[in-house]
C-alpha positions as CSV (number, residue, x, y, z in Angstrom):
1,X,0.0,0.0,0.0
2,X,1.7,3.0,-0.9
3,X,1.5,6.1,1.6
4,X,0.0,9.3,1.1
5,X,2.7,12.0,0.5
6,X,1.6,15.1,1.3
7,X,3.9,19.0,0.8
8,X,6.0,20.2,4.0
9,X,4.3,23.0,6.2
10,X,5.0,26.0,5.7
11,X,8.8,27.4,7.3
12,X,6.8,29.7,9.7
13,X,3.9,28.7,11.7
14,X,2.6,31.7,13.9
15,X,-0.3,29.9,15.8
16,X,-3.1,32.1,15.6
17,X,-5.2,32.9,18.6
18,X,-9.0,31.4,19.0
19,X,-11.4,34.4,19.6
20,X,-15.0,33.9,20.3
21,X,-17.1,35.4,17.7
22,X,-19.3,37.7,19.5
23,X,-15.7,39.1,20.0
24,X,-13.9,40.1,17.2
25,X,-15.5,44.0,17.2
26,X,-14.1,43.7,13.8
27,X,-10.6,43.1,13.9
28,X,-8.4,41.4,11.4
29,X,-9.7,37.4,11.8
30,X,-9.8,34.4,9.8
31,X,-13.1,32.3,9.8
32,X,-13.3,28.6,9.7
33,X,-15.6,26.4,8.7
34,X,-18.1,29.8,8.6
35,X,-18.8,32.8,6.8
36,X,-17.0,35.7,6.8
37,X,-17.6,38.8,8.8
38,X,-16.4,42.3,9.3
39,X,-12.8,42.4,9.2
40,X,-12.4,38.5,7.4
41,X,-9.0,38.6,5.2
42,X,-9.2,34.8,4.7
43,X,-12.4,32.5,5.0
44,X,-11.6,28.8,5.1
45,X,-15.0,27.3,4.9
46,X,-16.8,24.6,2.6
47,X,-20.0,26.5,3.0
48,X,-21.7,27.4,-0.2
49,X,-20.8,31.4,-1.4
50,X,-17.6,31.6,1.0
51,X,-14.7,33.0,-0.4
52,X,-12.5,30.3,-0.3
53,X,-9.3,30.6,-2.7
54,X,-10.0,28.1,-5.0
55,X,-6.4,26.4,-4.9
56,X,-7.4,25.7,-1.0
57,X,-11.0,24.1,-1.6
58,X,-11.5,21.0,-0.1
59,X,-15.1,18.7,0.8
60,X,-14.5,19.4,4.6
61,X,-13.2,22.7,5.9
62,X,-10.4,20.8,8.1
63,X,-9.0,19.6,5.1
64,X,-8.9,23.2,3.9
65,X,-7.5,24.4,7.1
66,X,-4.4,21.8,6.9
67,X,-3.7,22.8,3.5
68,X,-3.4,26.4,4.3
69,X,-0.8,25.3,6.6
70,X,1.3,24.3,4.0
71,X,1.2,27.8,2.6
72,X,0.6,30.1,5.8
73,X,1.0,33.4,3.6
74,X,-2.6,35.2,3.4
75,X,-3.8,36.1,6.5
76,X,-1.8,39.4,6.5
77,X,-2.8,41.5,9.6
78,X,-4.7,38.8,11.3
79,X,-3.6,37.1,14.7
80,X,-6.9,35.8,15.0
81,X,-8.9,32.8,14.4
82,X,-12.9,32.3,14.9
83,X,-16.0,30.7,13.9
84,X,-19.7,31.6,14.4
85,X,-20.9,27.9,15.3
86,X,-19.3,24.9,17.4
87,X,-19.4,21.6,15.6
88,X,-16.8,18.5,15.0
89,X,-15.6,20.2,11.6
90,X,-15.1,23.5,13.2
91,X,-13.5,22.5,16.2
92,X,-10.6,20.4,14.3
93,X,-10.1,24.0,11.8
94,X,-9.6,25.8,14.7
95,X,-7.0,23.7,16.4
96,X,-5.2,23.3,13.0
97,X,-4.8,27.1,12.9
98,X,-4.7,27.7,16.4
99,X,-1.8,24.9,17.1
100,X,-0.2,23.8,13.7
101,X,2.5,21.7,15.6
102,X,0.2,19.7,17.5
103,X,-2.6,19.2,14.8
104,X,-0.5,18.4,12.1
105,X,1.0,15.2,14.4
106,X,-2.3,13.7,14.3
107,X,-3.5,15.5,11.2
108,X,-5.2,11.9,9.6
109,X,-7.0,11.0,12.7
110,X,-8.2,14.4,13.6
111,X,-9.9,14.8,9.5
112,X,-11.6,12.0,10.6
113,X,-13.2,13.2,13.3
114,X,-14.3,16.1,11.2
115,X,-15.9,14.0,8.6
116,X,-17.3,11.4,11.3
117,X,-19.0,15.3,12.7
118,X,-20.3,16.2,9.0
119,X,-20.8,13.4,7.1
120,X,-21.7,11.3,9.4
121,X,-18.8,9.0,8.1
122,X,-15.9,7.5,9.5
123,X,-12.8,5.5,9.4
124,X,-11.5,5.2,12.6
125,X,-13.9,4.0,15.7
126,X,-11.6,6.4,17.9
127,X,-12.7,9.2,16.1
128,X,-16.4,8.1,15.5
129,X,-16.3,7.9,19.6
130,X,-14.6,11.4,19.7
131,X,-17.5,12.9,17.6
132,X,-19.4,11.6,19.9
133,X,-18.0,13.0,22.6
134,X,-17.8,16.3,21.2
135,X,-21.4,16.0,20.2
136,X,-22.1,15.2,24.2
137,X,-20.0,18.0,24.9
138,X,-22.7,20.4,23.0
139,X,-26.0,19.2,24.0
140,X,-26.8,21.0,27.2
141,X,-29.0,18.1,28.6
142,X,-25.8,15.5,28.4
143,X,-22.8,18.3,28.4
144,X,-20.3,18.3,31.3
145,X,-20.5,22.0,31.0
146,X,-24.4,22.4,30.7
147,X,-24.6,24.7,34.1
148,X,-21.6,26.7,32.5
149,X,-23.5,27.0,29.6
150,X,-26.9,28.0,30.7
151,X,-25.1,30.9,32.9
152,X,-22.7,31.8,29.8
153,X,-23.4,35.0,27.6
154,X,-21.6,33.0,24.3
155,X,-21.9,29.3,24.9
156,X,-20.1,28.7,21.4
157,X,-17.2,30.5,22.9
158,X,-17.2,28.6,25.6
159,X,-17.3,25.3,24.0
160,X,-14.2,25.9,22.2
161,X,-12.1,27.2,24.8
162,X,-12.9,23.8,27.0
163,X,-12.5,21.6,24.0
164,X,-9.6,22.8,22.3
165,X,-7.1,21.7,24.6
166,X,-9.0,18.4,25.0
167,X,-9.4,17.5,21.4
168,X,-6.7,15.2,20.6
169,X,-6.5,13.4,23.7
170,X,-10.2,12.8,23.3
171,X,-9.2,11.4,19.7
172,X,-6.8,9.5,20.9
173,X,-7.5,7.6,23.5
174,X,-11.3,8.5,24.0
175,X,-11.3,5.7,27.0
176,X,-11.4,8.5,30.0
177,X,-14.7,9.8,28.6
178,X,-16.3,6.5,27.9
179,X,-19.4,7.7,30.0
180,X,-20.1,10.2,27.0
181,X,-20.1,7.8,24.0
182,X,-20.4,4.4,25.6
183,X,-24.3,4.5,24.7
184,X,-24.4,6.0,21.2
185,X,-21.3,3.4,20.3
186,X,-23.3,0.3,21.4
187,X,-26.3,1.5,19.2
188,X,-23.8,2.3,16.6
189,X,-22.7,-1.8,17.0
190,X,-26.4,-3.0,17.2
191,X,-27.5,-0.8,13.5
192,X,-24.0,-1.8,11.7
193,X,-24.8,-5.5,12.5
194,X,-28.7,-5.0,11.7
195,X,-27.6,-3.2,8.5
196,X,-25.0,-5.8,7.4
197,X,-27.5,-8.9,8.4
198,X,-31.1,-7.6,7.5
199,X,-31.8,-4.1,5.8
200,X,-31.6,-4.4,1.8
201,X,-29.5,-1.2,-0.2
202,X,-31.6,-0.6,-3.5
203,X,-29.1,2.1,-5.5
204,X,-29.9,4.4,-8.2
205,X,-27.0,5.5,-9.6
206,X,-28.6,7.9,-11.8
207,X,-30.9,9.6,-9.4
208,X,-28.0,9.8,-6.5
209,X,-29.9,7.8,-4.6
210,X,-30.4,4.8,-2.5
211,X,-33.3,2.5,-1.3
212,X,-33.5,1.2,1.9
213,X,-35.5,-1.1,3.5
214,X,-35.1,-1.1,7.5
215,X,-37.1,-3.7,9.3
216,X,-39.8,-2.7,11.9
217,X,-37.5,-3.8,14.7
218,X,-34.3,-2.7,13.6
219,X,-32.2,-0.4,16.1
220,X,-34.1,3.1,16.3
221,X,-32.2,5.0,19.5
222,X,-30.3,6.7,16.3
223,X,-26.8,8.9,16.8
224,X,-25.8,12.2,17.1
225,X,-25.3,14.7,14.2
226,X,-22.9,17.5,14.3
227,X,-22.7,19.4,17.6
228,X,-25.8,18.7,20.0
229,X,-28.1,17.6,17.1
230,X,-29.8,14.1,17.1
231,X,-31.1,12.2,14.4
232,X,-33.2,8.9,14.9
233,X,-33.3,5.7,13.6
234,X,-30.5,3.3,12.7
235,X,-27.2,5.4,13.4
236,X,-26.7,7.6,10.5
237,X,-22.9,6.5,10.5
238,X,-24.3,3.0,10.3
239,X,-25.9,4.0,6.7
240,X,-23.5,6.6,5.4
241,X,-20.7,4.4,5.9
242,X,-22.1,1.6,3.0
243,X,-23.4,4.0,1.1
244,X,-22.2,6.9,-1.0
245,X,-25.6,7.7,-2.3
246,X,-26.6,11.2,-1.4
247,X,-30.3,10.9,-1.0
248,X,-31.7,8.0,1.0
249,X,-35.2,6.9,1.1
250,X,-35.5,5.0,4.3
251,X,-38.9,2.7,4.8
252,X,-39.7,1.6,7.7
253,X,-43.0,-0.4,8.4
254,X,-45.3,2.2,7.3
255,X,-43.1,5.0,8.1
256,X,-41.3,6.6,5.0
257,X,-38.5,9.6,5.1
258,X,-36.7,11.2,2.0
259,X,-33.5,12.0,3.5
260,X,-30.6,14.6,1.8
261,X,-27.3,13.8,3.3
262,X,-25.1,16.9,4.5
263,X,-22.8,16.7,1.2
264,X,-25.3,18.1,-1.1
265,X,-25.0,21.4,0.5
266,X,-21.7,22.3,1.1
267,X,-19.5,23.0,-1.9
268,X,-18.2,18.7,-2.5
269,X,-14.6,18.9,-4.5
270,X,-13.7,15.1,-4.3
271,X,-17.0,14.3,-6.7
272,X,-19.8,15.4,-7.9
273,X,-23.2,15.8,-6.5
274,X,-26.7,15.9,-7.7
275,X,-28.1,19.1,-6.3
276,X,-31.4,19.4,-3.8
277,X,-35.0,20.3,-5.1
278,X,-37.9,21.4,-2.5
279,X,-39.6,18.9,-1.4
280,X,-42.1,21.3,0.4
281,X,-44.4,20.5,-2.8
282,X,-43.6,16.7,-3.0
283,X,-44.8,16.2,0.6
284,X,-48.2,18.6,-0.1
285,X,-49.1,16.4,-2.9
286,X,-48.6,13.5,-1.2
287,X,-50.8,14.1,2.0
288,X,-53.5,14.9,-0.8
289,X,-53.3,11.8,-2.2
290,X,-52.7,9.7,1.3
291,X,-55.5,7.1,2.0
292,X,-53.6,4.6,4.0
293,X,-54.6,5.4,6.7
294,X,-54.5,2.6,9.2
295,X,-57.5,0.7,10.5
296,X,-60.1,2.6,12.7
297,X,-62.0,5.6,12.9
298,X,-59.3,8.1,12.4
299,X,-59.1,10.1,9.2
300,X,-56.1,10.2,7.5
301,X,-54.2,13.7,9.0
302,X,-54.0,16.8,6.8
303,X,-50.4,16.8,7.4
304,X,-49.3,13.2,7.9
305,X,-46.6,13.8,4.9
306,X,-44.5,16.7,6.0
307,X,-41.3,18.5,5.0
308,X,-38.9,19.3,7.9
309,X,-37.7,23.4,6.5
310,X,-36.5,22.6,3.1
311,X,-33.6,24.1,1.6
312,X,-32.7,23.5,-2.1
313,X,-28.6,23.4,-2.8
314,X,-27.5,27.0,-3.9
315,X,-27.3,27.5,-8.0
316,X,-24.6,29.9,-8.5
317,X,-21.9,31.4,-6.3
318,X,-22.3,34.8,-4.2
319,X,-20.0,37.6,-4.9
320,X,-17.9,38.8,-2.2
321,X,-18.1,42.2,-1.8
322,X,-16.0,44.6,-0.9
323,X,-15.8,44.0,2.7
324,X,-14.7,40.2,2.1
325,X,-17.9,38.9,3.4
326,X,-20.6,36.7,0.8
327,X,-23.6,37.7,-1.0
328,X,-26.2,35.4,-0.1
329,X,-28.5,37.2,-2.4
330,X,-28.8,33.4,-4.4
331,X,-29.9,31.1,-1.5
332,X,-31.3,31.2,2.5
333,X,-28.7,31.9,5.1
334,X,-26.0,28.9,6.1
335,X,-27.9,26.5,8.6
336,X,-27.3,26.1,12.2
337,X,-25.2,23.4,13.1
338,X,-25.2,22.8,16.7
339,X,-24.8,25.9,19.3
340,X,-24.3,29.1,17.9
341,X,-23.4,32.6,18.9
342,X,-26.6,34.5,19.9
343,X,-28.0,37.9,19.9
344,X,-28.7,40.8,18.0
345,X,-24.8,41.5,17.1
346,X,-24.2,38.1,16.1
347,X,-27.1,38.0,13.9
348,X,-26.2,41.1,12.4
349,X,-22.7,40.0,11.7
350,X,-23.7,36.6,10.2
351,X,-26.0,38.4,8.1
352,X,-29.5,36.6,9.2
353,X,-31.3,39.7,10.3
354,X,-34.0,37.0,11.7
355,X,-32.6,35.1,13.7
356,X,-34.5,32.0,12.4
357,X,-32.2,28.7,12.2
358,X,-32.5,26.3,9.4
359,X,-31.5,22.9,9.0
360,X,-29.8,22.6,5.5
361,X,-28.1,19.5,7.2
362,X,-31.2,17.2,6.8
363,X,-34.0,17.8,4.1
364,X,-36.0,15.4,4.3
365,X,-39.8,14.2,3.6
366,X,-41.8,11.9,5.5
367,X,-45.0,10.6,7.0
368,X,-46.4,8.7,10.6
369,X,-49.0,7.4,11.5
370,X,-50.5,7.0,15.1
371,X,-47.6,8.8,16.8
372,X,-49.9,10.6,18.8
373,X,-48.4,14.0,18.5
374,X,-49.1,16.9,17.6
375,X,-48.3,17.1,13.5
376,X,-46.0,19.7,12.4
377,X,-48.2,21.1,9.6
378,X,-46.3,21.4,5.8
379,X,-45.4,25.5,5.2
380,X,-48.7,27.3,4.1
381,X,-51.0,24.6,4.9
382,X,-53.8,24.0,7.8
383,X,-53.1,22.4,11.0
384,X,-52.4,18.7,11.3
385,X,-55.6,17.7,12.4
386,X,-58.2,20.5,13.7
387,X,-59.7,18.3,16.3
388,X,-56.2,18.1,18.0
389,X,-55.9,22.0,17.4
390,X,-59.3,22.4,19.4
391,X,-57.9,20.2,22.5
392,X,-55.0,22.6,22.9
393,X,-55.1,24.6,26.2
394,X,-55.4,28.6,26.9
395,X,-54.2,28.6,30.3
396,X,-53.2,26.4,32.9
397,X,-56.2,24.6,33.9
398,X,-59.0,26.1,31.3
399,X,-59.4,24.1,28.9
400,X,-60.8,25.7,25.0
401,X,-64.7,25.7,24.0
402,X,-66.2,26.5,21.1
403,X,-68.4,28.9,21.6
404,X,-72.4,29.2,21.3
405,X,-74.1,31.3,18.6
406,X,-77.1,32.2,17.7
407,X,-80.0,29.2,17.3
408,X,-79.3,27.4,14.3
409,X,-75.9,29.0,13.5
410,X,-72.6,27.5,13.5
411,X,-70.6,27.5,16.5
412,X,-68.0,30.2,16.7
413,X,-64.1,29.6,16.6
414,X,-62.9,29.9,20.1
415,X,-60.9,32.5,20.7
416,X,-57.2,31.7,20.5
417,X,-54.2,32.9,22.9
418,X,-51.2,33.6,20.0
419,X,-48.5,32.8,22.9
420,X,-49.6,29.0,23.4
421,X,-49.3,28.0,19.5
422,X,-46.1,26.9,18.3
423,X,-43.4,29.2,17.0
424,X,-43.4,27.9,13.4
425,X,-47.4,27.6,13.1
426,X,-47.4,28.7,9.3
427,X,-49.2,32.6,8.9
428,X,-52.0,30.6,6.6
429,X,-52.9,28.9,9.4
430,X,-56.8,28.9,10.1
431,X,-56.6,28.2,13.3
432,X,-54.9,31.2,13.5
433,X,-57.3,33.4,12.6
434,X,-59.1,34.7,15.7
């Protein structure tokens, strides 16, 4: 097997210095695994419409941040390094800039760990188990830090300054911190063996995609997904590891999801990748033509087939403009991936006046019956079901009636309290209508 020969770092190696985001206050800074930002002279990143030198482009932006080492000559002015979200990919870009010596000595293992955070893929079980940890490390419910957190203004800063000088011996011998990944990596076991022994891999090559058939009582406790995310089912690394299809349609019993892997989003270099469509319209049409419903006197729910926030892949490039930073004038802002800087500033300086947080990481279609729950309704469309909207509460302890019109009229809509529906109840909502 011949080895991998790769150029010499650069002569120099200043190791730049990690600065939280919310606190550049504009100074000269490079951004990894982000977009750029006031006072950005160099923007490693493999999100769509960053300006990354072409010659430095790479599938994950660790990969881009250990090439730069081996030039180290465009970051004129800058003794800084930041990113505006915490996740596996970010983490190892950070280190690589942040101490060169140290990441470059374990510079295989540690790209893995990024990829095993991104792409849900892996090599190395050391640094599928080090994702995990650094997943655990986000997620406030599970975090060794998650009373730190709640108390902390910038909880992404936070994150990096405790895991930075942790990361490699997490990668390396991720044994002391068995209690964080001892879980996910026995139901990462249980779904390789259950996909190896009983789900079937249908593959179209020409649609990018792959068919799979997962049996009713398959593994479904599911794994982690970039920093403090969570994804059920079999463990996504399970799948993505046997398959390099980019859209999977996973079918289980009667439950059926339409899932776009992370790589159609960000800007892939090592091949080529079919891009997203909406499936917003593909899941309407769908729930209009739904009747399998199961047995019993339930109707079949308005919005039993439901897209999770779509986002389509990006056509054409942004320009940067004169200030360094990306147009994003040709597709929605970059999605959240696990905590991110908060407030007003940081939303002003990432560029999403809103403040609303998409998930570009998982686009996916897909319909349930009998969960129970209340149904997320498909953007622009009615409530799930309105018998469930009519249970919903006003207030502690008063329950909602319709109330009594005139004889022989129809009942009038009760009036609704805006605060107790759900944030993302769609503005053509009629139950909204009060």
């Amino acid at each position: 097997m011949t080895a991998t020969t790769r150029p010499e770092p650069a002569a120099t190696l200043v190791p730049l210095r990690f600065v939280p985001f919310d606190a550049l206050a504009g100074r000269a800074n490079v951004i990894v695994d982000g977009s750029a930002t006031d006072g950005t002279v160099l923007c490693l990143s493999h999100w769509p419409g960053t300006p990354t030198p072409p010659e430095l482009a790479a599938d994950l932006s660790a990969q881009m941040a250990f090439r730069y080492l081996r030039h180290f000559d465009r970051h004129d002015g800058a003794a800084v390094v930041s990113n505006n979200h915490f996740d596996q990919d970010g983490l190892v870009s950070v280190l690589a800039l942040s101490d060169p010596a140290l990441a470059l000595a374990h510079e295989d293992l540690l790209t893995d760990v990024a990829a095993a955070g991104d792409f849900g893929t892996y090599r190395l079980r050391d640094a599928a188990r080090a994702s995990m940890v650094i997943s655990a490390y986000a997620d406030p419910a599970r975090s060794p830090l998650g009373e730190q957190m709640a108390r902390a203004d910038d909880p992404t800063g936070l994150l990096y300054e405790e895991l930075l000088p942790r990361l490699v011996d997490v990668a390396v011998d991720p044994a002391p911190f068995e209690a964080l990944w001892a879980d996910e990596d026995a139901v990462l076991t249980a779904s390789e063996r259950c996909v190896a022994d009983e789900v079937a891999i249908d593959e179209v090559p020409e649609l990018d995609l792959a068919v799979i058939d997962v049996p009713e009582g398959a593994p479904a406790a599911g794994g982690h997904r970039f920093g403090g995310r969570w994804s059920a089912g079999l463990h996504p690394m399970a799948l993505n590891n046997v398959t390099e299809r980019t859209a999977l349609l996973i079918r289980r019993g009667r439950h059926h999801e339409l899932v776009y892997r992370y790589e159609t989003w960000v800007q892939m270099r090592s091949r080529p990748v079919r891009p997203r469509v909406d499936l917003a319209p593909l899941a309407a049409h769908l729930g209009e033509i739904e009747t399998g419903a199961p047995p019993g006197p339930r109707p079949v729910p308005a919005g039993c087939w439901r897209a999770w926030r779509p986002m389509v892949t990006p056509r054409a490039p942004s320009t940067p403009t004169a200030s360094g930073r990306s147009s994003r004038t040709t597709w929605p802002p970059p999605p959240s991936r696990g905590t991110r800087s908060s407030g007003p500033e940081a939303r002003r300086r990432r560029g999403d006046g809103s403040g609303s947080r998409f998930d570009g990481h998982r686009s996916r279609i897909g319909s349930q019956f009998g969960c129970g729950s209340w149904v997320r309704p498909v953007r622009g469309g009615r409530c799930a079901t309105a018998r469930r909207c009519r249970r919903r509460r006003t207030a502690p302890g008063r329950a909602r009636r319709w109330r009594r019109g005139p004889a022989g009229s129809r009942p009038r809509r009760p009036r609704h309290r805006p605060s107790r529906w759900p944030a993302r109840q769609p503005a053509g909502c009629r139950c909204r209508r009060r």
